[in-house]
ZALO-539908 format. One record per residue (C-alpha): residue in three letters; x, y, z. Coordinates in pm, 1 decimal. Layout:
ZALO-539908
+--------+----------+----------+----------+
! residu !     east !    north !       up !
+--------+----------+----------+----------+
!    Ala !        X !        Y !        Z !
...
+--------+----------+----------+----------+
//
This chain:
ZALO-539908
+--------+----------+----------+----------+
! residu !     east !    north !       up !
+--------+----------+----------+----------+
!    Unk !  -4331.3 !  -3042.2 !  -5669.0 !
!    Unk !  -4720.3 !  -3132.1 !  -5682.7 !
!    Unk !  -4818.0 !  -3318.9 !  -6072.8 !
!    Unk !  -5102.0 !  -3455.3 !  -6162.5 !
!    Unk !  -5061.8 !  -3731.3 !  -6431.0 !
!    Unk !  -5343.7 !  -3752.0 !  -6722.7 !
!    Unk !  -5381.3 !  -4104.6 !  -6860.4 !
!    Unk !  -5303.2 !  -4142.5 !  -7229.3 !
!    Unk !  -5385.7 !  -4358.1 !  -7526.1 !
!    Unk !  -5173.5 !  -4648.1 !  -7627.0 !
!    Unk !  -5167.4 !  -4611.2 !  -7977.8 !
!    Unk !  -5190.0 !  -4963.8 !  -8064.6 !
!    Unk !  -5538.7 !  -4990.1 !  -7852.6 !
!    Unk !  -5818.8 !  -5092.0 !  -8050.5 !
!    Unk !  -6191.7 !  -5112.8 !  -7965.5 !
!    Unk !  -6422.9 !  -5414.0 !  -8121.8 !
!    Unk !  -6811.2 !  -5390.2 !  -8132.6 !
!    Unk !  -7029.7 !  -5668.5 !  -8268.2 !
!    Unk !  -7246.9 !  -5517.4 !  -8563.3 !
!    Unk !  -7608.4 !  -5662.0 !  -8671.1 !
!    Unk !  -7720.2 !  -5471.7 !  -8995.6 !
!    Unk !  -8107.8 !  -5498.9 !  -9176.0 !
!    Unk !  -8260.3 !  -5336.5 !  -9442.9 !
!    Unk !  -8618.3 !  -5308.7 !  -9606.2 !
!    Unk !  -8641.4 !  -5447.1 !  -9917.0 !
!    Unk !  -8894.6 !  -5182.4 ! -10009.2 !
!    Unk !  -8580.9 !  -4889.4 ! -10018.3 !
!    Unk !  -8403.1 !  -4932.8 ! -10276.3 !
!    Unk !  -7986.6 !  -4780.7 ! -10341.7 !
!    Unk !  -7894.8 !  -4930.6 !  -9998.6 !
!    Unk !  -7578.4 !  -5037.2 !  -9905.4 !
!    Unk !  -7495.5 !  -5457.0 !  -9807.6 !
!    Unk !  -7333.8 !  -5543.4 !  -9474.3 !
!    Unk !  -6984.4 !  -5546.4 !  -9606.1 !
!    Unk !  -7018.5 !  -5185.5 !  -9757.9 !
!    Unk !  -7142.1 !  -5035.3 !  -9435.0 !
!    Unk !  -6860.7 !  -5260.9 !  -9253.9 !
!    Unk !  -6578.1 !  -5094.4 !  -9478.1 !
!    Unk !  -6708.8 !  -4729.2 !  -9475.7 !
!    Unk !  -6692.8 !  -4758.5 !  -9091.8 !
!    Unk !  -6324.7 !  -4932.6 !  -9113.0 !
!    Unk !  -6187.8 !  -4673.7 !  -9374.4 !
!    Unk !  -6316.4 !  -4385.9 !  -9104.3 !
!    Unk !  -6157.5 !  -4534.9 !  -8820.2 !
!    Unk !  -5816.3 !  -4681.0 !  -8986.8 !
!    Unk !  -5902.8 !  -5089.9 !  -8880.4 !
!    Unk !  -6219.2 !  -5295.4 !  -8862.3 !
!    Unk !  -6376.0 !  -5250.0 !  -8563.9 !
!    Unk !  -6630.8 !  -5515.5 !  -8639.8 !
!    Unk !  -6658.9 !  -5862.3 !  -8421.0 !
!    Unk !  -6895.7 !  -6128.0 !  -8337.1 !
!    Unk !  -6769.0 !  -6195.7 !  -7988.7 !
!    Unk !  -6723.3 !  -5853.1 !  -7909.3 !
!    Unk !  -6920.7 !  -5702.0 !  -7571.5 !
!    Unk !  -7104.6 !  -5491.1 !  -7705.0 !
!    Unk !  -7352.8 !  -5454.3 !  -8025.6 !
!    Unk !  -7441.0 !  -5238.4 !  -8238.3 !
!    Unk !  -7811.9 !  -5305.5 !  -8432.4 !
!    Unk !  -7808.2 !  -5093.8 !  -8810.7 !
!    Unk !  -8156.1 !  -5066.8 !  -8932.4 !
!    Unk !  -8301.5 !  -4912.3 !  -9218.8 !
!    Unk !  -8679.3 !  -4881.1 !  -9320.1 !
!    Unk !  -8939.7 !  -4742.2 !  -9583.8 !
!    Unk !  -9202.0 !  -4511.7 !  -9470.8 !
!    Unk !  -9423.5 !  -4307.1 !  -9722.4 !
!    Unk !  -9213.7 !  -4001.0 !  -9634.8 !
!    Unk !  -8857.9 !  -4196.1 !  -9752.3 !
!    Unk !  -8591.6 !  -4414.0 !  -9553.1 !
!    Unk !  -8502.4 !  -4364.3 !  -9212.7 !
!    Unk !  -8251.7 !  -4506.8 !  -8996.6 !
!    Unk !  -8180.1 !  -4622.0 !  -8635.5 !
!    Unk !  -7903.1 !  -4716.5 !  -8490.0 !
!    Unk !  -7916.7 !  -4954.9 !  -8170.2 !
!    Unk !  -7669.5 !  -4989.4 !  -7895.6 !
!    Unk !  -7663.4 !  -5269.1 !  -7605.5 !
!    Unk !  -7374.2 !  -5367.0 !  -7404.6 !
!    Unk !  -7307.3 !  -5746.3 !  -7261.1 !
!    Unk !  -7567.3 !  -5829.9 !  -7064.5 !
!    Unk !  -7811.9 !  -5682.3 !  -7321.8 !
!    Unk !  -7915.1 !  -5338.3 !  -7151.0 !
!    Unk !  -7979.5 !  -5050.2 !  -7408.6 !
!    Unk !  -7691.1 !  -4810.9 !  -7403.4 !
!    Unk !  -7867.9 !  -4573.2 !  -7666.3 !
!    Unk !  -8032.6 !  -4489.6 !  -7998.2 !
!    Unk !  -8076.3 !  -4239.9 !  -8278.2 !
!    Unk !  -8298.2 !  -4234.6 !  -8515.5 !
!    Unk !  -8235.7 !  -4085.1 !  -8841.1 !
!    Unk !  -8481.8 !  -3930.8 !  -9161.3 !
!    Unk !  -8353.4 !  -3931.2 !  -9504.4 !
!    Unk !  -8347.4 !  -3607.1 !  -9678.7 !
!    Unk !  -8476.3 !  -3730.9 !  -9992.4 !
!    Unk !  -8551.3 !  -4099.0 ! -10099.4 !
!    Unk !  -8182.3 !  -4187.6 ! -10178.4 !
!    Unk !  -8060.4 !  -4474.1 !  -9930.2 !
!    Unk !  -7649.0 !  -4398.3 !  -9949.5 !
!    Unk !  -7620.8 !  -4014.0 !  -9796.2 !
!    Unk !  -7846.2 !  -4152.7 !  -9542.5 !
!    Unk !  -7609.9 !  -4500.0 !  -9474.6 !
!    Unk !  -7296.8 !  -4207.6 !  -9483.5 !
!    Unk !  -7474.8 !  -3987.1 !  -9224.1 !
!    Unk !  -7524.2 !  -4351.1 !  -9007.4 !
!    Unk !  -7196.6 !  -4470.4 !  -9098.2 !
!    Unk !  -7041.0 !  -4138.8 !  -8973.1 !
!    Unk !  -7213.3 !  -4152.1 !  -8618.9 !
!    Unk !  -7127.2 !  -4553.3 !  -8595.1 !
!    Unk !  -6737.3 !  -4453.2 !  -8653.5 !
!    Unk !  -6774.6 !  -4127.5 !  -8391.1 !
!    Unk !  -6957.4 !  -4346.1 !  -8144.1 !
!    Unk !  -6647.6 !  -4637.7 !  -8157.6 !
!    Unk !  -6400.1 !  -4380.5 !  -8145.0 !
!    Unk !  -6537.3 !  -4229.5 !  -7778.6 !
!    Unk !  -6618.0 !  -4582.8 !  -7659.3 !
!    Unk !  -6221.0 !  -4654.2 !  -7713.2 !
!    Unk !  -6116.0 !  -4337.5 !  -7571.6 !
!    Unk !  -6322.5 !  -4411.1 !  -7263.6 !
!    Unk !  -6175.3 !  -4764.1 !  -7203.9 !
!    Unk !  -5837.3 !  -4623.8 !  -7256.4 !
!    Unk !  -5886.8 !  -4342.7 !  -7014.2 !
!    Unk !  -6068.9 !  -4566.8 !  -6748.7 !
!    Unk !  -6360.9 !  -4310.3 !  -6728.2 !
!    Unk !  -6614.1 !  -4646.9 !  -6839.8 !
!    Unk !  -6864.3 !  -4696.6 !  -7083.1 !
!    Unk !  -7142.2 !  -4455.9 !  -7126.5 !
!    Unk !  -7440.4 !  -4589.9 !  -6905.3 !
!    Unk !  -7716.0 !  -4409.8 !  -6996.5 !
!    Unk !  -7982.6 !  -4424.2 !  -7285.4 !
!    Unk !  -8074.5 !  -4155.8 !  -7467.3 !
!    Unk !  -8355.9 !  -4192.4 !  -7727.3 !
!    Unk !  -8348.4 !  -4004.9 !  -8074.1 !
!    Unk !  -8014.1 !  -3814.4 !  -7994.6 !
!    Unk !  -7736.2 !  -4088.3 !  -8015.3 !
!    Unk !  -7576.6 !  -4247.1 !  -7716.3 !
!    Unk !  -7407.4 !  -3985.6 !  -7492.3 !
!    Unk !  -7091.7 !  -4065.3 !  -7299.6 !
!    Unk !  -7139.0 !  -4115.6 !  -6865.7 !
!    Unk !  -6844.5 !  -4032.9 !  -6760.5 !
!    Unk !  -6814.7 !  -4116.1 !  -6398.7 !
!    Unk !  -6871.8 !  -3824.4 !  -6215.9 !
!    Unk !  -6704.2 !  -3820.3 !  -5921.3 !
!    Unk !  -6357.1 !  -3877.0 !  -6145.7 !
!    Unk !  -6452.3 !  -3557.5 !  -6308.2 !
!    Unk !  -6547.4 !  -3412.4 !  -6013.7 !
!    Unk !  -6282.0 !  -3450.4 !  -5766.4 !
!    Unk !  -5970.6 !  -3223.5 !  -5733.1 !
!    Unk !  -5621.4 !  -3348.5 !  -5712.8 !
!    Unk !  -5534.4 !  -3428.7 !  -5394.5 !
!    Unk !  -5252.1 !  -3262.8 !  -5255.0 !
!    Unk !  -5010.0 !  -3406.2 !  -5032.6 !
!    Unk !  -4888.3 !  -3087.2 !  -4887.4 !
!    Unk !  -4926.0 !  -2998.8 !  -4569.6 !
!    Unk !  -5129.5 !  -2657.1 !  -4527.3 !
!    Unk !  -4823.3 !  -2456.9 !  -4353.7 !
!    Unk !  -4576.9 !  -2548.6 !  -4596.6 !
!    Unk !  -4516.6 !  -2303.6 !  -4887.1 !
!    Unk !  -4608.2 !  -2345.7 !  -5155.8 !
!    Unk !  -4356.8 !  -2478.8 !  -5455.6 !
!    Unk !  -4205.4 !  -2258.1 !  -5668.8 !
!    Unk !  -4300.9 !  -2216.0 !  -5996.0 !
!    Unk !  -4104.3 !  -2434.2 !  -6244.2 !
!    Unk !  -3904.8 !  -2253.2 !  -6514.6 !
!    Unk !  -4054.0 !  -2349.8 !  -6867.5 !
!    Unk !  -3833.4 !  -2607.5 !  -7029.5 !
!    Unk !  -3828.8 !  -2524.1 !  -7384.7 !
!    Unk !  -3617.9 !  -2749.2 !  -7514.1 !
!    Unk !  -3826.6 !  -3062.5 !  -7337.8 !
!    Unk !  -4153.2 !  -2961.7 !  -7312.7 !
!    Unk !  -4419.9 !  -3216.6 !  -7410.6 !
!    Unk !  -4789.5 !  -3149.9 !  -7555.0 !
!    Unk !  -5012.3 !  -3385.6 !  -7366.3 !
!    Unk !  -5131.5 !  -3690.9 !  -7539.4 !
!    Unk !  -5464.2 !  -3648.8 !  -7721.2 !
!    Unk !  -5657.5 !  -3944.2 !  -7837.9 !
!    Unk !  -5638.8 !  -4065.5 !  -8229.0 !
!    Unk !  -5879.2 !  -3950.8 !  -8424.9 !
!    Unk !  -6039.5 !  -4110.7 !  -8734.5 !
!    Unk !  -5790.4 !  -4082.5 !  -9041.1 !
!    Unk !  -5873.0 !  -3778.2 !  -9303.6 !
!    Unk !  -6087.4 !  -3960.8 !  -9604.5 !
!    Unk !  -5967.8 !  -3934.1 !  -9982.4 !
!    Unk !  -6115.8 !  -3852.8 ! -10240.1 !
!    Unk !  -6222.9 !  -4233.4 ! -10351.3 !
!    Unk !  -6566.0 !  -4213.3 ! -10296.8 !
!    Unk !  -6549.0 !  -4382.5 !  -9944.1 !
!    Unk !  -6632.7 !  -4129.9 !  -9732.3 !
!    Unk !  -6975.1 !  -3989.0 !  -9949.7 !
!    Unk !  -7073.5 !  -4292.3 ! -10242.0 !
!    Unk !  -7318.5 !  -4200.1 ! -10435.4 !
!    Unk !  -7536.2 !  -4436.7 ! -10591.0 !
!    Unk !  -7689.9 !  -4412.5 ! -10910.0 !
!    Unk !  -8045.5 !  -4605.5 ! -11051.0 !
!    Unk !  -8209.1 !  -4670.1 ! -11350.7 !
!    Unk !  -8586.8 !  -4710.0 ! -11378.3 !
!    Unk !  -8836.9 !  -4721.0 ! -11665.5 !
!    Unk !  -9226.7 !  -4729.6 ! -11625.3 !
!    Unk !  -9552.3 !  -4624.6 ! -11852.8 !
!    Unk !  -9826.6 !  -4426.4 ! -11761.0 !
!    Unk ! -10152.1 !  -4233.4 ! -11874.8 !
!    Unk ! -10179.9 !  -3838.1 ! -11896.2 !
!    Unk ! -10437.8 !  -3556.5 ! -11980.8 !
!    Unk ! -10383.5 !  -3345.0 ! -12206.5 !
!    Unk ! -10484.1 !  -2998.4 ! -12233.7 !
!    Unk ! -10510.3 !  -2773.2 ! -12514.6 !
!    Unk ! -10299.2 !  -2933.5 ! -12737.3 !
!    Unk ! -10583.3 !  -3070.3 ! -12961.9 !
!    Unk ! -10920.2 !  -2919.9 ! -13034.1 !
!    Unk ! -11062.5 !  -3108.6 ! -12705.7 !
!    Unk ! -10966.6 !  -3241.8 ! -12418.7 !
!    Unk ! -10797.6 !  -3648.3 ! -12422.2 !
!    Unk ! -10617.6 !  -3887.0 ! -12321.7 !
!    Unk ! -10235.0 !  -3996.1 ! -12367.9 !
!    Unk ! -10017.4 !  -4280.8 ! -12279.8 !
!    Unk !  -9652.2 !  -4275.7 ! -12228.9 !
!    Unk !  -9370.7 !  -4518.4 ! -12175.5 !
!    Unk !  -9056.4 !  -4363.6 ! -12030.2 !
!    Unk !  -8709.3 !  -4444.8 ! -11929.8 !
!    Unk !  -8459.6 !  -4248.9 ! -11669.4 !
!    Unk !  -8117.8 !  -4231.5 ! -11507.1 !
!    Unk !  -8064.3 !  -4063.6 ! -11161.0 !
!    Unk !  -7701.1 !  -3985.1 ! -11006.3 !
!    Unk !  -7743.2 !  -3832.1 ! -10686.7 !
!    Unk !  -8059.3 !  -3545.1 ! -10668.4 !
!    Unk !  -8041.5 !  -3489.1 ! -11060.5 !
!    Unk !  -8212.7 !  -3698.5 ! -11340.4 !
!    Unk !  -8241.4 !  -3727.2 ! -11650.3 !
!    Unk !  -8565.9 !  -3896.9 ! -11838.7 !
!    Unk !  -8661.6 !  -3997.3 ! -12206.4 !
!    Unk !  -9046.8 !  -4029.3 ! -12286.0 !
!    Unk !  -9223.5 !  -4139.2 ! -12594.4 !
!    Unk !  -9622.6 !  -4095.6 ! -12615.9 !
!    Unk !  -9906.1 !  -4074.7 ! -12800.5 !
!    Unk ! -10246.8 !  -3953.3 ! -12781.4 !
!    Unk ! -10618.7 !  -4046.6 ! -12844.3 !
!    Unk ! -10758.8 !  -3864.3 ! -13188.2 !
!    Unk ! -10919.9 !  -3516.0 ! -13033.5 !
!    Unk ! -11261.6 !  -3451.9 ! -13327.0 !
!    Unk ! -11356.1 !  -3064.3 ! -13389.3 !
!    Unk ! -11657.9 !  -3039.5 ! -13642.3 !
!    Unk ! -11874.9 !  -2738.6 ! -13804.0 !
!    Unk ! -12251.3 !  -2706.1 ! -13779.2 !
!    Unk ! -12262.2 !  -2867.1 ! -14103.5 !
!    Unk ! -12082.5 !  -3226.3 ! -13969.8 !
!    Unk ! -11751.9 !  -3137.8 ! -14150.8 !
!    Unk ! -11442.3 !  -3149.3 ! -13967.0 !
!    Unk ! -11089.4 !  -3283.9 ! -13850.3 !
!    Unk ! -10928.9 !  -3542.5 ! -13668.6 !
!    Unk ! -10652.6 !  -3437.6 ! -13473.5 !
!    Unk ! -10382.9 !  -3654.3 ! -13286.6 !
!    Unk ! -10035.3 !  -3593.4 ! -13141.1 !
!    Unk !  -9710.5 !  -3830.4 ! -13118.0 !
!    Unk !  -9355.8 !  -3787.8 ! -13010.6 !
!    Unk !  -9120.6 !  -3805.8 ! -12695.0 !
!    Unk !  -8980.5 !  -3553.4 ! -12448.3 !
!    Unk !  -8669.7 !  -3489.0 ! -12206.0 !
!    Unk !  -8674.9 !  -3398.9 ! -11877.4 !
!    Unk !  -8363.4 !  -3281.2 ! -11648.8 !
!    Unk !  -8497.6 !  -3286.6 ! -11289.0 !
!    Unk !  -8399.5 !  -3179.4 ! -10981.9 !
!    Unk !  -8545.9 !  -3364.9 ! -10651.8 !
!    Unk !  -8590.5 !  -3310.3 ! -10290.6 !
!    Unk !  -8753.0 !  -3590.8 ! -10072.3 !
!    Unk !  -9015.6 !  -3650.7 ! -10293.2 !
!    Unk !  -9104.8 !  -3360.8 ! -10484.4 !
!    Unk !  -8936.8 !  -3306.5 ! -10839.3 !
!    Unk !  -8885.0 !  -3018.7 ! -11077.9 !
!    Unk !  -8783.4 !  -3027.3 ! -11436.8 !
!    Unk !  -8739.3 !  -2811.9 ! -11692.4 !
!    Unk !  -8913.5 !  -2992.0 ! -12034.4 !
!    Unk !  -8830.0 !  -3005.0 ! -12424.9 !
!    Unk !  -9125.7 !  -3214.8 ! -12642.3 !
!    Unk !  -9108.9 !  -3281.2 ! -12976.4 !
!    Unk !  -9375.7 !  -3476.6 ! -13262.7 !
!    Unk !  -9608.7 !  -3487.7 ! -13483.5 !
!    Unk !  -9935.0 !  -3349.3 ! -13495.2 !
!    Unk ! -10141.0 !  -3552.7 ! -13763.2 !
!    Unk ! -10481.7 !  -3413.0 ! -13919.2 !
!    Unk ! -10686.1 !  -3638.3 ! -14108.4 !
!    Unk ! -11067.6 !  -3452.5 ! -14234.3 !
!    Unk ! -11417.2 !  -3547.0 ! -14160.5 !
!    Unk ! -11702.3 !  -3489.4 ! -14301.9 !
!    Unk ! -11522.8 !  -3307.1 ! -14625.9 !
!    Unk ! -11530.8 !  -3410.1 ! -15002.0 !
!    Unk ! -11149.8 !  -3463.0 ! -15017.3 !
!    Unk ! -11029.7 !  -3574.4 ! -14688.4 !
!    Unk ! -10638.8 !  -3549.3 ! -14668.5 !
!    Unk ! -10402.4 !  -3667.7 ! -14411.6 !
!    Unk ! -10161.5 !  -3400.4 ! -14365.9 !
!    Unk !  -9876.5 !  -3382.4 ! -14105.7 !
!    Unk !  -9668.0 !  -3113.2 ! -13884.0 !
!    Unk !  -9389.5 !  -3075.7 ! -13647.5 !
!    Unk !  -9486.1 !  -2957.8 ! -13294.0 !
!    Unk !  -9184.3 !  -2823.7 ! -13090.4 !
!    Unk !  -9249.6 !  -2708.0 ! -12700.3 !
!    Unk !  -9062.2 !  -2627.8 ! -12430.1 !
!    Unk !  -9173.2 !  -2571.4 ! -12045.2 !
!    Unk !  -9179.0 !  -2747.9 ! -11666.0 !
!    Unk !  -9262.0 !  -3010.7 ! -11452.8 !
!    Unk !  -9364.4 !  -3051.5 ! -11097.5 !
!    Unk !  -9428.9 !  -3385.0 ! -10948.0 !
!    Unk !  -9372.5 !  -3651.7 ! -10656.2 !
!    Unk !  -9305.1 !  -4005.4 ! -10655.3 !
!    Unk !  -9357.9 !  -4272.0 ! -10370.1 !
!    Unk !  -9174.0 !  -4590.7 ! -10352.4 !
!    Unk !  -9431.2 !  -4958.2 ! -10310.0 !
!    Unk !  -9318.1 !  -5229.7 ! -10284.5 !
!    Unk !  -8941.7 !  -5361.8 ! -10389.2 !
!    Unk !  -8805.1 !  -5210.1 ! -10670.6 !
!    Unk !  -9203.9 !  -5043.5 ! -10784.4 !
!    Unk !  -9277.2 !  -4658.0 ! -10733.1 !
!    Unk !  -9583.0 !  -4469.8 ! -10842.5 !
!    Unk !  -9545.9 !  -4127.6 ! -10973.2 !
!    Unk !  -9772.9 !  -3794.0 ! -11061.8 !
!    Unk !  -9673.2 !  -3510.1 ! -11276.6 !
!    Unk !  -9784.3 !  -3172.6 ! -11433.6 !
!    Unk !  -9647.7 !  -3026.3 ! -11743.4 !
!    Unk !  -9699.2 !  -2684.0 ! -11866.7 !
!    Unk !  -9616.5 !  -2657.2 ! -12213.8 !
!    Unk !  -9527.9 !  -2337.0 ! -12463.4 !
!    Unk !  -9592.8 !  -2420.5 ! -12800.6 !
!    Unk !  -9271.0 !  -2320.2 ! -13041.3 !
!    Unk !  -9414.7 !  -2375.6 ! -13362.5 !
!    Unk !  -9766.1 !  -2238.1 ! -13444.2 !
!    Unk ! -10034.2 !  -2410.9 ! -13668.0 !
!    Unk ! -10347.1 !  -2366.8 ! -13853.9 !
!    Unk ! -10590.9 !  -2627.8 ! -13970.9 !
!    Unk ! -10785.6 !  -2500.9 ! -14270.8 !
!    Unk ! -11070.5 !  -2645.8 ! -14352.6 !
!    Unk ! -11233.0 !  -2578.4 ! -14698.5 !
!    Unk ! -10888.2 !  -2330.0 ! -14753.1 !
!    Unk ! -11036.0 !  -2108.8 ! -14426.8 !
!    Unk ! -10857.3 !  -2111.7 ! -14121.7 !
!    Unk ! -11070.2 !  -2339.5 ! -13911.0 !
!    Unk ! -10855.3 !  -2414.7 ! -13546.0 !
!    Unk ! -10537.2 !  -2296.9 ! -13427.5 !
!    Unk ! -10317.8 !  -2487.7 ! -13197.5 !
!    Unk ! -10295.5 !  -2274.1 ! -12813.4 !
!    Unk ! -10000.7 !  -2130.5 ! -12767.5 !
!    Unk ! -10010.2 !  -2255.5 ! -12379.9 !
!    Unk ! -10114.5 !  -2683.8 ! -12311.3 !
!    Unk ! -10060.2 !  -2866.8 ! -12009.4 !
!    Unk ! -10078.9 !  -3269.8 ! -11924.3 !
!    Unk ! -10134.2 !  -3402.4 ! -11631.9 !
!    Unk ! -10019.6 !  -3781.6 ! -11522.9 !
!    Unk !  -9979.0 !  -4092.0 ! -11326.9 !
!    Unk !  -9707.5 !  -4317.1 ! -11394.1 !
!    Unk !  -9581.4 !  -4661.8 ! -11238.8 !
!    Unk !  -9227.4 !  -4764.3 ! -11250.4 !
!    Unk !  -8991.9 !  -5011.9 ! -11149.8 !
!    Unk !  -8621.5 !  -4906.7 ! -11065.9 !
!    Unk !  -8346.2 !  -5191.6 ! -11225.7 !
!    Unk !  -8121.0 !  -5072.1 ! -10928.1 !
+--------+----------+----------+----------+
//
């Protein structure tokens, strides 16, 4: 009877690459050596990881204006590239992009192993920007069984199916399942806080100026940010020189959404809009509560280290209407629709 044996995995085989790993100090949220090291050891079920191993393994990351990006470096003993792939963030968090590297480091291992174990070699062949592709030899995948039959003799009878002792063949191990302990996706939240000046629009008699200092929290591609501001005093007078001062002060929240580096929020700003008279024979002071609700749409660029830069739009609906009378007639009434418009710097604490 004519079998042809397949080569199988010893379970116990392990495969050992020697890993460099550098990041920019410009992106910030990235992973250290050792948390790269044990995502890729909790993937494969041991530590694959060793400085006299044959073959290495470079881990980059660095900043670009458009976010992170990745490559990943292979080159076997005697130095010769083995292959690369390169790798863009999908928005300017570090960790999904260190998973998505992680991932293909563990995947990569796994076939080297199962090559060496099988005898079919090491891949050979470089391939830039799509990961390094397995070589197996060719003419092992190639050839036919060769049979040692003669070409008159009959040929064998089909063996009945043993049920009883039938074996599946051997497939090579594959990566344990991941839990549910944050290995296999971390997340990585930040904290930054910054100040900033704005336009603003239609929320005083005149067009002026505002300053704000802010503070936020990000988990993931949500945020949440707390703002407190003030204005410059906005002057509307009559013909006559009689008139108001008008200024605005109070704080907002924002709950964002972002995407590379583009956000969107939706906004809810509350304060004080203080009137003081000009111009008038009994100036008073009075002051009201401005409520507004609306959106944001802005981008933000990392700089150097921890620093980012940041612009923003807000359009604003006013919720609470006023009237500022001057000599007991209505004089100016505060739009229903304001906008502000902003650049901010920042600096993230991690």
């Amino acid at each position: 009877m004519l079998a042809v044996a397949q080569p199988a995995l010893a379970a116990a085989t392990k495969f050992f690459v020697n890993l460099g790993y550098q990041t920019d100090a410009s992106v910030p949220r990235c992973w250290d050596k050792s948390e790269f090291r044990k995502n890729v050891s909790h993937r494969l079920g041991w530590d694959p990881f060793r400085e006299d191993a044959p073959i290495d393994v470079l881990v980059r990351i660095s900043g670009t204006p458009r976010g992170p990006e990745g490559e990943v470096d292979w080159r076997n003993a005697s130095g010769a590239a083995m292959g690369e792939r390169h790798f863009v963030a999908k928005d300017s968090n570090c960790s999904p992009l260190l998973n998505e590297m992680a991932f293909a480091v563990s995947l990569q291992i796994q076939l080297l192993r199962t090559m060496e174990a099988t005898g079919t070699g090491a891949p050979s062949s470089s391939v830039s920007g799509s990961g390094v592709s397995p070589a197996p030899d060719a003419a092992a995948v190639a050839a036919p069984p060769t049979s040692t039959t003669s070409p008159t003799a009959p040929p064998p009878s089909k063996p009945e199916p043993d049920l009883v002792n039938k074996k599946e063949p051997e497939r090579p191990e594959t990566a344990p399942p991941l839990d549910s302990t944050g290995l296999e996706s971390p997340q990585h939240w930040s904290m930054w806080a910054g100040l900033g000046p704005a336009a603003v629009w239609r929320l005083l008699p005149s067009l002026t100026a505002d300053a704000r200092l802010f503070f936020g929290t990000r988990w993931d591609a949500y945020s949440i940010e707390i703002a407190l501001d003030g204005s410059l005093p906005a002057t509307e007078r009559e013909s006559d020189g009689g008139g108001f001062r008008a200024s605005v002060y109070g704080g907002d929240v924002a709950l964002c959404g972002h995407h590379g580096l583009l956000l969107a929020c939706a906004l809810v700003r509350g304060g004080a809009l203080r009137v003081s008279g000009v111009g008038v024979d009994h100036p008073s002071s009075p002051t009201g509560f401005v409520a507004q609700a609306g959106a944001r749409a802005g981008a933000s660029v990392n700089l150097v280290g921890p620093w980012f830069i940041a612009g923003h739009v807000d359009g604003l609906w006013l919720l609470t209407g006023w009237t500022v009378n001057l000599n007991k007639v209505g004089f100016w009434e505060m739009p229903r629709l304001g906008a502000m418009a902003g650049i901010d710097l920042g600096v993230r604490f991690r």
